[in-house]
Every structure is written in structure tokens, then in C-alpha cells.
N, C-alpha and C positions, 0 to 999 in steps of 0.2 A: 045818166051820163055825167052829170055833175059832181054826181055824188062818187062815181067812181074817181074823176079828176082830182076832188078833195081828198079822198084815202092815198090815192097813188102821191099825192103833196104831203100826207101828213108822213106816208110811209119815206119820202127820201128824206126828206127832214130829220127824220127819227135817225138815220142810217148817217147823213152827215155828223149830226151831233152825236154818236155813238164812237164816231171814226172818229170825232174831234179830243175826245173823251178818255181811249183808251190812244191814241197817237198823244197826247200833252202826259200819261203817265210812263209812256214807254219813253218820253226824248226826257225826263228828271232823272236825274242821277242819281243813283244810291248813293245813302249817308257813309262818310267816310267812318270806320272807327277811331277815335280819339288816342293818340298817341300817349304811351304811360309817360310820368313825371319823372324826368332821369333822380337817379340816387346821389345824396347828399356823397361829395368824396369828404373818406372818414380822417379829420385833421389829427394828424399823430400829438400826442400829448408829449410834451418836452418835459421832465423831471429835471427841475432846477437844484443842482445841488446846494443845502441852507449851511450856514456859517457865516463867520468874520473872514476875511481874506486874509488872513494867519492861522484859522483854525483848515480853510479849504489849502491854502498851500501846504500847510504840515501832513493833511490827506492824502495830496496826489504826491508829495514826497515817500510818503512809505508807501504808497501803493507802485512809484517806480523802482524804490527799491527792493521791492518783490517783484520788477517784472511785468506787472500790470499795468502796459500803457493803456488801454480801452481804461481803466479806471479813472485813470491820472488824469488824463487829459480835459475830460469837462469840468473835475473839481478847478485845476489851475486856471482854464479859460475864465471860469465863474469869479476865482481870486484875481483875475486882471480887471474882470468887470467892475468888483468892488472898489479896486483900487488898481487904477491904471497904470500906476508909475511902481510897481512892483516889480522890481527888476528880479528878485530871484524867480518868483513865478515864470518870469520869460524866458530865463535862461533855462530853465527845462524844457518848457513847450520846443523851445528853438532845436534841441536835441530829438524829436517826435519827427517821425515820418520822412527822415534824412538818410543817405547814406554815410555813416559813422568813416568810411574811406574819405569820401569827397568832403567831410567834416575837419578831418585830422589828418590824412594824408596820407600818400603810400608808405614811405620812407619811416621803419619801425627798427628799433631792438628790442631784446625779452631781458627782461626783471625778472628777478625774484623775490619773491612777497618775504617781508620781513616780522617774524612777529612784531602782534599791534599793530598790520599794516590794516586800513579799509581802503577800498577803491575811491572815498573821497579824499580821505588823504593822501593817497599816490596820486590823483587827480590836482588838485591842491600844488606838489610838489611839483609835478610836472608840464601839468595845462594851467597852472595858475590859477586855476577856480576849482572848490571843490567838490562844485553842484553839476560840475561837469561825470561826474561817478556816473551817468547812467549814458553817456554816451559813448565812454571809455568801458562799458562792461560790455556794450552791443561791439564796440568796436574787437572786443576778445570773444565774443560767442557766448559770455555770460547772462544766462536766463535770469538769475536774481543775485543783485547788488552785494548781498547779505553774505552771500557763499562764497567766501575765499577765506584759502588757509593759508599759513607759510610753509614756504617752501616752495608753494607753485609758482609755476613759470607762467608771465602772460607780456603781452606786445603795448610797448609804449611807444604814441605815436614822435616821430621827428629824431633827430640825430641823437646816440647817446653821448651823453657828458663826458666829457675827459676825466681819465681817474685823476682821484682827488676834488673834483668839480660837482658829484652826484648832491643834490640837496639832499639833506638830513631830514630826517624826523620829528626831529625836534622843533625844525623850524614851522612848521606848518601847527604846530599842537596849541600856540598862543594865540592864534589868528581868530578874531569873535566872528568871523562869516563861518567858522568852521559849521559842518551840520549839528556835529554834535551842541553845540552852543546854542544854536539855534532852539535844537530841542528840549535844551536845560530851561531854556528862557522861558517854555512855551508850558513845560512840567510846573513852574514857580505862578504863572498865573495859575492855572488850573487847579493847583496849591491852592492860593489867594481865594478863588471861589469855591470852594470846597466839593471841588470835582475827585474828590480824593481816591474813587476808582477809574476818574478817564486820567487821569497822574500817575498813577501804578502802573497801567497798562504801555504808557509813552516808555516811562523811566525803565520798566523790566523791559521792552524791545530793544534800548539802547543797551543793557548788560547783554542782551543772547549779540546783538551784533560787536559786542567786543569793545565798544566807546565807550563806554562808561569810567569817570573819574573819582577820585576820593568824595568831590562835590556831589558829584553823582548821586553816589553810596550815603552821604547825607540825609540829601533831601527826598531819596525812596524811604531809607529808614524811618523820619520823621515822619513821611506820607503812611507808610503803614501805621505805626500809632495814635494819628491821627484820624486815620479813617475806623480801625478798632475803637476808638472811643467814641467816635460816632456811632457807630454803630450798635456798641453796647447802651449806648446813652439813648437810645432808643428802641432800648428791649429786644433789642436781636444780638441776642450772645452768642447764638450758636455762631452766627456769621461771624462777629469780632473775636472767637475762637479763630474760627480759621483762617483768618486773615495774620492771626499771630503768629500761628501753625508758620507761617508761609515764611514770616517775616525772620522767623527763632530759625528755619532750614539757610535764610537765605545771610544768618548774622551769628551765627550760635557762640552764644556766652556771650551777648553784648548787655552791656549792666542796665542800659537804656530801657530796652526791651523785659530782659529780666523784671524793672521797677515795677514799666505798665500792667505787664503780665499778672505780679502780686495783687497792686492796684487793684486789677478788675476782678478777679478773683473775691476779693474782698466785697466790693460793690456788689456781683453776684449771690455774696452771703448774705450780705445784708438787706439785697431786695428777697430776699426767702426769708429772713426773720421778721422782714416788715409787715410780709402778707401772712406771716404764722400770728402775728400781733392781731392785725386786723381780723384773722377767724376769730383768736381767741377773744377778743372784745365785743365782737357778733353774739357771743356765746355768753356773755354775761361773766367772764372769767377775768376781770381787771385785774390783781396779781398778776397775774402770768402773763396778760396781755403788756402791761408792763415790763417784765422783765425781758418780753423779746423786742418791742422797741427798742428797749437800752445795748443791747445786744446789737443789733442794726444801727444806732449810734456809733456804738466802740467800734464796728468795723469798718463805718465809712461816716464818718462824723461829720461831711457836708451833705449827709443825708436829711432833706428838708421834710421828708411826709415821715420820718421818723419822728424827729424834733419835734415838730408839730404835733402830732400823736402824746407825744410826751409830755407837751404844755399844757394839754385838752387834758389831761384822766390825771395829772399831778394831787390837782386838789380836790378831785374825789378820791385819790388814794389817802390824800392826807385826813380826809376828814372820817374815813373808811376807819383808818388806825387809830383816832384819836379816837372814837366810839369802841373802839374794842377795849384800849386801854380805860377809859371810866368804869364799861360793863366790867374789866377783870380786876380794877378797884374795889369796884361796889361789893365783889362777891370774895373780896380781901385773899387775890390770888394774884400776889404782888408780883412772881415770877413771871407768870404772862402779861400782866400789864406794865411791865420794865421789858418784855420782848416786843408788845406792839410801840412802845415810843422808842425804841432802836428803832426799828423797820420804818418809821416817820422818818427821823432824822436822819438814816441812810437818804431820802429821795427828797427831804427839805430842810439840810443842814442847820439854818438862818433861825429855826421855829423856836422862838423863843421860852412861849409857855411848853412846848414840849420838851425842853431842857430843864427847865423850871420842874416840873414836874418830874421828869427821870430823876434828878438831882433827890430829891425827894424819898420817891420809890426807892431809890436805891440806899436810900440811909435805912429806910426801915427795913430792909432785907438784910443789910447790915449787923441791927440793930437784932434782929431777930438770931442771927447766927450766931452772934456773940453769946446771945443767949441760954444757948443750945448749948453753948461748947462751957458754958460757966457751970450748968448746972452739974 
């Protein structure tokens, strides 16, 4: 009876702690899954446009006047950054993202475009400023600055002038804020640092848009000869050709151009006779390697590896010739040894004993002829 009391205890026991057991895993909550780590948001990269704040406003200058304000506009903002107090920079921005009406006003008459007119000069003449050109083309529907011809007709903003009262032309052409001036300014450093093809590239956009003056025509001229002789002066001729090419289409018969042109030409030859020098001297052939230095000399005679060349193998020529003339002594072959002391004193005039001795030889061949002719 005992024993059954004990099992019947051990048995509920067992039954609570079973219930306790699987009742504490049913009331734990499952693990939550772990939420993913949001994504970095991706920081847009800002391309800072690089320059001086004269090299970045002469950029969004031409890029307004093609038209291109998306371009324009961060080079200038960058040129105000550099330099805050840059009023022309501002005066374009200020023209961006305006109504060209509510700018300049309802109240217009039409012009007609006068040869040599630009829209910063008609700007200039009319609005007073001539950087005003890109807000005066928006305010006519013109796409790019660049595009006007005479003849055409387009809308200038405010009252027109009483005849006899129209500004002139003339008056605006002296003015240093002109753009063009700006741009001569800007051709003359890039000059200065011998940027001599971002110089060409300024100064020829100023000829297609029709500004271009006598100064102008100058200092492109002189940039192309310049940049040609650089460029030959460092062994790219083909290129300092074609830069002549360009320059002879864009000036033909100018004596300036003509001179350089001979010039390099010459240079040309004479680095082809310097390296014909140098095989020949590879090759054990001094004579000859000689005479095409001298060659490369005569045609460009501040030719230094020429020169040079020529100071090195002088006096193994000389000493070359003075052995031949003894051997053609000794073997009393007076004609060839009066040919090798010429051929000396052709390349070392000053040789003393080699005068001394021709003086000589040539009495005895002299002396010899006389001979002949007496007998």
C-alpha cells in the first residue's frame, strides 16, 4: 500500500514537472529576426570646375555665347567663389534663369544689324553694358550669341532714339570692358606662358565671331610662329608644318611667316645632315662624317650638336691629313701630298707648319715643271 502511495507521488510529480517544462517553453517567445542595416545614401560627387577666376569666367563666357547655360553657370559661380568681388562674372549669372522681358522690358523697336555689328556691341550701345549680349539674344530667341549677320532685324529693349540721336559704333569699339578686349588680354597671358595652342584656339574663335582687330591679327600671327618653333624645336615637325599650313592660309604672302617658314626648313635639313654625320662617324668614315656636319652647320649655324661634332673629329682630321701628306712625301708624290695639306688647311686655316710645308711642296712641283717645260 505504501509502495503504491510512493509511485502514485512519484507519478504526479513527474506530470507537474513535465507541465512545468513544456508550459515555460510554450509562454518564450520566438527570436525576433534581426532587421538588415539600411544603405548608406549615395553622396553625389560635385566636379569642381579648376582654374583662376579669369581662366573660369573667360569659360562660361564662351560657353554663353554658344548658348550653353548648363555649362556657364558652375564655371562662373566657381569664378565668384575665387574671387567674390568679380563683377563681370555677376553680371552674367544675374542674366541665368530670368525672364529676359521682366529684365528689359516690354516697350521694344527692331534694329537692323550693321556690318561688324556683335550682339555685345549692340548691347554695349544700348543697355550700356556689353556682357549684357546674352540676355539681349535670349530676349530675341537667339540660341547662340555667335549667329548674327547684317542685315537682320531683331528687338531692342526701351524707347528707340530720335533720328540723329542712335549711338554709333564707333563709340563702343574704345571701351576696355569690351569683350573682345577682355579676350585679347587673356590671349597675351596665355602668350606669356606659352600656352601657345590654348592662345590660338581663343584668338581663332574671336576671328569666326567677327571681333577680331589689326592687334588681333598680330598677336595670332606671332602665336602661330611661336608655337611652330616650339614645336619644331622639339622634334615634331610634322606638327610645326601644320601649324604653318594653317597660319600661310590664314596670312598668305606675309614676309614674317615666309622668313620662319625658310627658317625651319633649314633646321629640318640640317638635323637630317647631323644624323647622316653621326651614322657616318658610327661607321668609321670621318671625311664624310665631316663634311655633313659642316653641311648642318652652313644651314643652321646655331646648330650646337653640329658644332660640337665638329670640334671633337677637327683634330683627328687634322692629324689624319698630316699623315697622309708625310706618307705621300716620303714616296716623293708631291701632287698628293700638296692635296692632303690643302684638305688641312681647308678645316684649320691658322696651321702653321701646314703652310710651312705646302709653301714648300709647292715650289718643288714648281720647280719640277719648269723642268719639264725647259728640257
Amino acid at each position: 500500500m505504501r509502495g503504491c502511495r510512493f509511485y502514485r507521488a512519484i507519478s504526479l510529480f513527474a506530470i507537474v514537472l513535465l507541465s512545468a517544462v513544456f508550459g515555460g517553453c510554450a509562454m518564450t517567445p520566438a527570436p525576433q529576426p534581426v532587421p538588415p542595416a539600411p544603405q548608406p545614401v549615395p553622396v553625389p560627387v560635385v566636379e569642381v570646375p579648376q582654374g583662376t577666376a579669369r581662366e573660369l569666367f573667360l569659360r562660361g563666357l564662351d560657353a554663353l555665347q554658344d548658348g550653353d547655360e548648363d555649362a556657364a553657370r558652375p564655371l562662373l559661380q566657381q569664378a565668384l567663389v575665387l574671387d567674390p568681388g568679380h563683377k563681370n562674372a555677376a553680371i552674367l549669372l544675374s542674366q541665368m534663369g530670368v525672364d529676359p522681358v521682366d529684365m528689359l522690358g516690354k516697350e521694344k523697336f527692331a534694329y537692323k544689324v550693321q556690318p561688324g555689328d556683335t550682339l555685345s556691341r549692340i548691347a554695349r550701345r544700348f543697355l550700356g553694358e556689353p556682357l549684357k549680349f546674352y540676355v539681349l539674344a535670349r530676349y530675341n530667341g537667339i540660341r547662340s550669341a555667335d549667329r548674327l549677320e547684317a542685315g537682320q532685324i531683331i528687338n531692342i529693349p526701351g524707347k528707340k532714339p530720335p533720328p540723329g540721336k542712335m549711338p554709333i559704333p564707333a563709340a563702343e569699339q574704345s571701351a576696355a570692358a569690351d569683350i573682345t578686349q577682355l579676350k585679347l588680354t587673356e590671349a597675351r597671358k596665355l602668350y606669356g606662358e606659352e600656352r601657345y595652342a590654348d592662345a590660338i584656339d581663343l584668338l581663332e574663335r574671336t576671328h569666326v565671331e567677327g571681333a577680331a582687330s589689326a592687334e588681333y591679327n598680330d598677336l595670332l600671327l606671332t602665336t602661330y610662329l611661336a608655337y611652330a618653333k616650339k614645336l619644331n624645336d622639339t622634334g615634331q615637325a610634322v606638327e610645326a608644318g601644320k601649324i604653318l599650313s594653317k597660319a600661310s592660309a590664314a596670312y598668305p604672302g606675309n614676309e614674317r611667316l615666309h622668313r620662319q617658314s625658310e627658317n625651319m626648313n633649314s633646321a629640318r635639313y640640317a638635323d637630317q645632315a647631323y644624323r647622316e654625320g653621326n651614322q657616318l662617324l658610327s661607321d668609321g668614315q670621318l671625311t664624310q662624317a665631316y663634311a655633313s656636319f659642316t653641311r648642318a652647320l652652313k644651314l643652321a649655324p646655331e646648330h650646337a650638336g653640329a658644332r660640337a661634332a665638329i670640334a671633337k673629329i677637327r683634330p683627328q682630321l687634322v692629324e689624319t691629313y698630316y699623315t697622309d701628306y708625310v706618307r705621300a712625301r716620303r714616296r716623293q708624290h708631291f701632287s698628293e701630298a700638296l692635296h692632303s695639306l690643302d684638305k688641312l688647311l681647308e678645316i684649320d686655316p691658322g696651321h702653321e707648319l701646314a703652310k710651312s710645308n705646302r709653301a714648300e711642296i709647292k715650289a718643288i712641283i714648281d720647280r719640277e715643271q719648269s723642268e719639264k717645260r725647259s728640257r
